[in-house]
Structure formats: structure tokens, C-alpha cells
N, C-alpha and C positions, 0 to 999 in steps of 0.2 A: 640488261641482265644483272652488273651490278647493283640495282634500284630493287628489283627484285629479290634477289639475296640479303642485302640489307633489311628490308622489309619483313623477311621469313625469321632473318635474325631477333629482330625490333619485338617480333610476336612471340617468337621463345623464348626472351628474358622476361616480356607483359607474363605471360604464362606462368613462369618460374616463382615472380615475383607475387602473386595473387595471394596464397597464402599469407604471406607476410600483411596484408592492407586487408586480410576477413577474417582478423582477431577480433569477432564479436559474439558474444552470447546471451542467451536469455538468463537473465537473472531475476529474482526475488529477494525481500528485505520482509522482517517482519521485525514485532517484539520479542526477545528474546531468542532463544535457539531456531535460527530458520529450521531447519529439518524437525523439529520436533513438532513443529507450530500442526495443529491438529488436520484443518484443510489443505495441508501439503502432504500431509502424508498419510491421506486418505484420498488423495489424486495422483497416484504414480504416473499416470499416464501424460500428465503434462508436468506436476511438481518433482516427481522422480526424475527424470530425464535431467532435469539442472542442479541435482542436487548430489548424482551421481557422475556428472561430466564436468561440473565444474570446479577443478584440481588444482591446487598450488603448487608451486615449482616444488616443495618438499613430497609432495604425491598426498597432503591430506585434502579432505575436502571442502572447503571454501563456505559450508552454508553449514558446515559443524565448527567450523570456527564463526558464531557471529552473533552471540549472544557478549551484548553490552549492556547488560542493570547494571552489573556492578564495579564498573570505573565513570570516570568523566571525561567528557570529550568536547573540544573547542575552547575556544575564550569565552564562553556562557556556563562552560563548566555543567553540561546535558550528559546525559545518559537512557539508554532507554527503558521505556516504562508507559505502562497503562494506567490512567487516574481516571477516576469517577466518582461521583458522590452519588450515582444513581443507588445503591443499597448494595449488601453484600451479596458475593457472586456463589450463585446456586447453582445446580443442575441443570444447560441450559435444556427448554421444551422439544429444538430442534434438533439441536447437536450432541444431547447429554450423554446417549449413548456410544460416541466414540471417544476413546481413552488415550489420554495423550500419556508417551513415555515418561515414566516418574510421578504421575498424576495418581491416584486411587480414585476411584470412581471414575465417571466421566466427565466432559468436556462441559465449563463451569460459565454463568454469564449475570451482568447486572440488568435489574429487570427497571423499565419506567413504563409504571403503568397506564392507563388509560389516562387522559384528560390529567396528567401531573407534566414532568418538567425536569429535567437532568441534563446535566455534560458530559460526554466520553472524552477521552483526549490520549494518544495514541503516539509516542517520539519513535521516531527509526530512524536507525544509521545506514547509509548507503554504503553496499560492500566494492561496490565498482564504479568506476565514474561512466555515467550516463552517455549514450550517444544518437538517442532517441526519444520520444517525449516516453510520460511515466504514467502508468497507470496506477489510481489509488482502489483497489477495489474492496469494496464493502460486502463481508458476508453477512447477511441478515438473518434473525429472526422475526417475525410482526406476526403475532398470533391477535384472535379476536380476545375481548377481556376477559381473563379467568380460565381463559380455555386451555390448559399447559399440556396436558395429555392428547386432548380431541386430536387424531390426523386430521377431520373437516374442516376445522375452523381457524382457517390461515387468512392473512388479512393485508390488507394494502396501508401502508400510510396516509392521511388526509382523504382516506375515502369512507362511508359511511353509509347505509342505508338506511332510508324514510321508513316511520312505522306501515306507511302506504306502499312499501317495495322498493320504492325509487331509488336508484344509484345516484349519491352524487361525489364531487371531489373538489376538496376545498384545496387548494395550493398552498394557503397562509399553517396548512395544521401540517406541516412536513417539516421532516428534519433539517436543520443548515448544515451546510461543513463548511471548513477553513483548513487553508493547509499554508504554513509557512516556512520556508526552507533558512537553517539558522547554519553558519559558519561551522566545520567541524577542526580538527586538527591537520587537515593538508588544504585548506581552503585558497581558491584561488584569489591573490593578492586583491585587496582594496574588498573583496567580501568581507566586511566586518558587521553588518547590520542585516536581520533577517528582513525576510523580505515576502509577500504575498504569491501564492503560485495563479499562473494563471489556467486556463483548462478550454478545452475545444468540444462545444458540443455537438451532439450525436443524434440528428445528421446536421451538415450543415460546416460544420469547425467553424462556425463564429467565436471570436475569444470573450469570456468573462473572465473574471477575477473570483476564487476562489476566497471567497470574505464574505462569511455567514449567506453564503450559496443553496437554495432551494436544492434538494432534491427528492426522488419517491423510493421508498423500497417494498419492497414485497415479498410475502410468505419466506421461504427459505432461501432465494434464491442471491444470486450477487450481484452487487451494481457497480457498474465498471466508470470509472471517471478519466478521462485520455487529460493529462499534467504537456503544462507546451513545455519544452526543454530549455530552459534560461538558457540565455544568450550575453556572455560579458557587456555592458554598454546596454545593453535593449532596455525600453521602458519595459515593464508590464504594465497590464490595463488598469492601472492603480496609479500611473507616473514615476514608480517607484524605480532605480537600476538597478537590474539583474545581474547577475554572474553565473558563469559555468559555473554548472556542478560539479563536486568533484567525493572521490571514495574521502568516507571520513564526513561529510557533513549530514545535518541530520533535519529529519522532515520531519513535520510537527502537525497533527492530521486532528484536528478539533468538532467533533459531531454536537450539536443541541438539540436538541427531542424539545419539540416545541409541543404545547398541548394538543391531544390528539385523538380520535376516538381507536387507538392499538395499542395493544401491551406489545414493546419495543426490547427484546434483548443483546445486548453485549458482551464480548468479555477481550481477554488480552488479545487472542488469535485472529479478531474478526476483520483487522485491517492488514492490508498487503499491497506491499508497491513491487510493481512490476517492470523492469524496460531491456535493453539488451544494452551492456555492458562491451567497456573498451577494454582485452585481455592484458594483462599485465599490471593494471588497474586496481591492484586490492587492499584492502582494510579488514583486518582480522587482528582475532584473539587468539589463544592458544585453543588448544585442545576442548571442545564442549564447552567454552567461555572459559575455563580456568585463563589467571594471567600469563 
């Protein structure tokens, strides 16, 4: 009877205690002001929900503090920021008619055209340290050449068809990415040197290494890349040693548009890391990014 009682006890402080050990949430990182970022907040129904529940002990919200362009962060002295030498960013074909806060006009992108040749390259700071692998997702435009208006003529990367009809699909004419995770300001000790991500492919979770990495995208839609969650000590598939991640360091997401027969658009908003977040875990700016 005693054993029993103990038992019933044992299970009402497990109970009690739960809360305390499912401090985790979904979070998002982009460039710049996460809630403003244009694909977040034209998705309430999954971007909303993290942008409105995830609160600071002062009661503001977590993803309105988290624009970093204009400070430096780590011993590399990063910040975040979107570069491209693809050309200047226009109207994009896909996205242009929605309007990001503060913006005039709409939503803006660098264009690499057909059969040409560019780098995007994308820094984020993480707001929460990680307790799950990370997704880097890419929102895409890949329209056919010249076609920026047509709704028809959306288009695949490395695919093309024969004057004769014929489908086909080149693997060598698709974009790479590379993603490096570099040391930020709370970085866990002996992280000094950035390091290659690795990634789990879809289906399967075989690991590759994230280092000028094939992948395909197409017409509007998004390509999800599942990030393994570094491990202190672990190799990645590079030989390289990993470390926790932690809130405060920053991801370094590198796309090359290899030649190709698609006009390819970009712009600051189109990349986004996603994973679920350790509560109590934060890295923020003031107010809207003010200091």
C-alpha cells in the first residue's frame, strides 16, 4: 500500500513538473525584421501563431526584436544582410504584389537570367538556441525567359524542353547552396571557426554536407531543406567539429544559380530558418531593431 502511494506521489510531481522540461517553441529567423519579412506575414496561419506567442519576459514580442543589419555580432564581427551581384532588385514576377511594411510598392527581387550566372548569399542570426535540426527554406521564383507577367509560364530549374516536345532534366544546370554556421556573441566555448552544415535528405535522411549542394526549385513554390542539429564534438560529413548552436550565432546560407535554361528571382525575404527553440534562450534587439 505504501509502494502504491509513493508511486501515485512520484506521478503527481512527473505531472507538476512537465511544464517546466516543454519550454519549446516554434521559431523563425530571417534577414531583417522577422515579422515584417513579406512570407510571414502573408502566412498568419503558421507565421502568425510564432510571432504572436513568442513573448519576452518584458511582454514584447521576440520576432519584433530581431532585426540585426545594423550592429556586429561575434568575433567575425557579421551582421545580417542579403548580397547579390545578380542585378538590381525589381518588382518581383511572383511576389511583387505583396507589400512589405515600410516598403512602397511591392515585394522586390534580383533577377539571373536564363543561361547567365549569380550568387545570392543570405546571414541570419538565430533568436533561440536550437533543440531540433533546422530548416533552411527557400521561397522561389523560376519563371520561363522573359515571361515576368504570363501566370502560364512558370518553370522548373534544370528542366527544359526539346524543340520535339521532349522533357528533359539536366541535374548539372540547378542551383547549389551552402550553408555555414559562424560563432555569434554567446557562442558555445571552443566554437571559434565556422563550420559546414550538414542536411538530411528527403526521403531517406542520408547526411550530405551542405557545400555547393545540388538542389531543384520550382515555379512559386518553397524548398524545404531539413539542417542536422550540430552536436559539440561530432564530426560533420566534411570531418569538420561541430558545436551546439546557440541564440546569437549566425547562419550563413549561400545559393549559386548555375547556368540554366530559367529566369531565377531573389530577394532579402526569400530565405528562412525554421526549428523549435529552447524557452528562455533569447537574443534580441530593442524595439523594431532600434539599439
Amino acid at each position: 500500500m505504501k509502494l502504491i502511494k509513493l508511486s501515485i506521489v512520484l506521478v503527481a510531481v512527473l505531472a507538476l513538473t512537465v511544464p517546466a522540461w516543454s519550454g519549446n517553441v516554434p521559431e523563425f529567423d530571417t534577414v531583417g525584421l522577422d515579422s515584417a519579412n513579406v512570407f510571414a506575414i502573408n502566412n498568419p496561419i503558421q507565421y502568425g501563431q510564432v510571432i504572436f506567442n513568442n513573448i519576452l519576459p518584458d511582454g514584447s514580442l521576440l520576432n519584433n526584436r530581431s532585426d540585426f543589419r545594423f550592429g556586429f555580432y561575434g568575433p567575425y564581427d557579421l551582421r545580417e544582410e542579403f548580397l547579390t551581384g545578380a542585378g538590381l532588385e525589381l518588382p518581383d514576377p511572383c511576389f511583387g504584389f505583396f507589400v512589405k511594411p515600410g516598403q512602397e510598392g511591392g515585394y522586390e527581387s534580383a533577377l539571373t537570367d536564363t543561361w547567365n550566372e549569380a550568387e545570392y548569399e543570405w546571414k541570419i542570426i538565430l533568436q533561440m538556441k536550437p533543440e531540433s535540426d533546422l530548416n533552411v527554406n527557400i521561397y522561389d521564383c523560376v519563371k520561363k525567359h522573359n515571361e515576368f507577367a504570363d501566370w502560364e509560364e512558370f518553370e522548373q530549374t534544370g528542366r527544359y524542353r526539346a524543340p520535339w516536345g521532349q522533357l528533359f532534366f539536366t541535374p548539372a544546370q540547378n542551383p547549389t547552396i551552402t550553408v555555414k554556421a559562424w560563432p555569434g556573441d554567446l557562442a558555445t566555448p571552443g566554437f571559434v571557426d565556422p563550420f559546414f552544415m550538414d542536411a538530411r535528405t528527403l526521403p531517406g535522411l542520408a547526411i550530405t554536407a551542405l557545400d555547393e549542394a545540388l538542389y531543384t526549385s520550382k515555379a512559386l513554390w518553397s524548398e524545404g531543406i531539413v539542417m542536422v542539429m550540430p552536436e559539440t564534438g561530432v564530426a560533420n560529413s566534411k570531418g569538420e567539429t561541430m558545436y551546439n548552436l546557440k541564440q546569437g550565432d549566425i547562419m550563413q546560407v549561400k545559393i549559386y544559380v548555375n547556368p540554366n535554361p530559367t529566369d531565377i528571382f531573389y530577394g532579402q525575404d526569400n530565405v528562412t530558418l525554421k526549428y523549435i527553440g529552447i524557452v528562455g534562450t533569447y537574443f534580441f534587439t530593442g524595439i523594431n531593431g532600434s539599439v
